[in-house]
C-alpha positions as CSV (number, residue, x, y, z in Angstrom):
1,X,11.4,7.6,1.3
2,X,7.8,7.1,1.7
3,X,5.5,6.1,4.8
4,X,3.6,3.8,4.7
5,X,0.2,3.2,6.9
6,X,-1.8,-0.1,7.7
7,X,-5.4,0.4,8.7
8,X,-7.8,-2.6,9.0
9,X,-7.2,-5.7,8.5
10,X,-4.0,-4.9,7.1
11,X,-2.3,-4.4,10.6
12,X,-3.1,-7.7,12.1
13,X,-2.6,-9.5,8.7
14,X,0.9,-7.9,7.7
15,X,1.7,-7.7,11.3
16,X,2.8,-4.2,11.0
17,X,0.9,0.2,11.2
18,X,3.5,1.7,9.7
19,X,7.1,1.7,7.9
20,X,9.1,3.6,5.7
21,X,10.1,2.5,2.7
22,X,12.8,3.8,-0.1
23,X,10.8,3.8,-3.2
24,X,12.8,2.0,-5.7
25,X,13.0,4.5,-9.3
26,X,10.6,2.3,-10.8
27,X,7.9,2.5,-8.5
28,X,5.9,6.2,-9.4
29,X,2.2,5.2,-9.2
30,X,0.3,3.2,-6.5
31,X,-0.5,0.3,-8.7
32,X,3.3,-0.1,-9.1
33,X,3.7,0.0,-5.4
34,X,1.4,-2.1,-4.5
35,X,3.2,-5.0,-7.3
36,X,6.6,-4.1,-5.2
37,X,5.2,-4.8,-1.8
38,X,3.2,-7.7,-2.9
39,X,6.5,-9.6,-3.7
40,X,6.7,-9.8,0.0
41,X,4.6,-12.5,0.4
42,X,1.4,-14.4,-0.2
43,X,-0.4,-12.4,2.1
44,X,0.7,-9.3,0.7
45,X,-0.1,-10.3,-2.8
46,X,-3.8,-11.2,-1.6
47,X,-3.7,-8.4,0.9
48,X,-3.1,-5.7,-1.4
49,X,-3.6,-7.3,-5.1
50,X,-6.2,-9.4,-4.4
51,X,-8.6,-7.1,-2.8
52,X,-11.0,-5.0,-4.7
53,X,-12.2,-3.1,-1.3
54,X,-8.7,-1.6,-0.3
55,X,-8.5,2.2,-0.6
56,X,-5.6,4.4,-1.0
57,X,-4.7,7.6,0.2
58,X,-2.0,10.1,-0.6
59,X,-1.1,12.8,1.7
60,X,-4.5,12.0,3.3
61,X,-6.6,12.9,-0.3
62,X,-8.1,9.8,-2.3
63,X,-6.0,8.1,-4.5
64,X,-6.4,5.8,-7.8
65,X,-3.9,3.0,-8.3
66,X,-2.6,5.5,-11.5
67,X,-1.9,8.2,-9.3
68,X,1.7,9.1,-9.2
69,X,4.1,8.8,-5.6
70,X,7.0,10.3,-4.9
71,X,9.5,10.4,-2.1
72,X,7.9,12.4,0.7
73,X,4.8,11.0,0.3
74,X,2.9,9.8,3.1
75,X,0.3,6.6,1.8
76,X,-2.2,4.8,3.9
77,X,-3.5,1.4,2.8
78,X,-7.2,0.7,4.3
79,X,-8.3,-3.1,4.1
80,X,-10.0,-6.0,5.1
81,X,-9.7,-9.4,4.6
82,X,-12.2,-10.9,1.8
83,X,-14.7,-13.8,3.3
């Protein structure tokens, strides 16, 4: 399992500030993650792949979308809504 944090205009958007997820064996970087959740929805998929200003953390450090996750992992999603 992984948590999960919303920050931005990812709360009000996804309607959620938190979950925890199981990640499925596939998922081991962020970009991957970010495909899995984006098949929630059309505003996930915009929300999350459509959005060149969100930022990533791992573990509270920085993360690119090729950096790897693993169970335990706690990942905040910062984002805002593109005019």
């Amino acid at each position: 399992m992984v948590k999960i944090l919303f920050f931005g205009d990812l709360v009000e958007t996804l309607g959620l500030a938190s979950e925890e997820v199981a990640l499925p064996p596939d998922v081991t970087d962020v970009e991957r993650l970010l495909f899995v959740l984006a098949r929630r929805g059309e505003k996930w998929k915009k929300m999350l792949l459509g959005n060149p200003a969100l930022k990533v953390t791992i573990n509270k450090q920085f993360a690119e979308k090729s950096s790897p996750v693993a169970d335990g992992d706690e990942i905040a999603l910062v984002g805002f809504a593109m005019a």
